[in-house]
N, C-alpha and C positions, 0 to 999 in steps of 0.2 A: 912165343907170343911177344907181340912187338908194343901193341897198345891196350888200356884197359878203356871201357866207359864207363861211363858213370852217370845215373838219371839223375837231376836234382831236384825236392821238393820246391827249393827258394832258388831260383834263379842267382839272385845276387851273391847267396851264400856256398862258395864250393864246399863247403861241410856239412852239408843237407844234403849227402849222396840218400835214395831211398832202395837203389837196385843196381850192382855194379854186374856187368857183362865182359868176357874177353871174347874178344871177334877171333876167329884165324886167318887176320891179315896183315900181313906187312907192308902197307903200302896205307897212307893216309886217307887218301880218298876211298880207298875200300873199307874202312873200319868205319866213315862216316855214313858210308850207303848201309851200311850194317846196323849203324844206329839209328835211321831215320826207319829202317826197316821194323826195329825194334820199338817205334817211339809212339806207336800208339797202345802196348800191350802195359807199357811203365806208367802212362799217363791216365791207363783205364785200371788196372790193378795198384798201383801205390801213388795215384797222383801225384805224376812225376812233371815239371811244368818246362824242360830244359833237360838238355847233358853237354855234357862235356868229355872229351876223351885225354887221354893221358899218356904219350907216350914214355916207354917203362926202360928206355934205349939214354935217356934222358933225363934219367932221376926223380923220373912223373910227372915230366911238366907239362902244365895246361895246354895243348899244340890247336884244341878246335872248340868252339863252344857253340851251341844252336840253342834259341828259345822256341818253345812251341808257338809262339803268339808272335812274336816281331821277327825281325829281320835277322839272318843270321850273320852275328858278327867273328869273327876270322882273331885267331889269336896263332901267332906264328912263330 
């Protein structure tokens, strides 16, 4: 396992995780399809408003971030 996600309550706050997921994908783009796939079950059972993924290759660092509601901004 290469990346974690993580649904957030608060958008703003990366420590409002409310439901953390590991995809089996090693490759970025597939761990984001993975979470968009995921991202109405988080937003409908823990009102999750955002995630973010983390890859674990990398010491956890923030690699992707999506809002449910705006645009998704790219953190690389």
């Amino acid at each position: 396992m290469r990346y974690q996600i993580e649904f957030l309550r608060r958008p703003s706050d990366e420590e409002s995780v409310c439901l953390t997921r590991e995809p089996e994908a090693h490759d970025l783009r597939l761990a984001e399809f993975q979470a968009q796939a995921w991202s109405e079950q988080a937003q409908t059972a823990h009102g999750a408003r955002a995630w973010q993924i983390r890859d674990l290759s990398k010491n956890g660092r923030i690699v992707s971030v999506e809002l449910f509601d705006d645009a998704a901004p790219r953190v690389h």
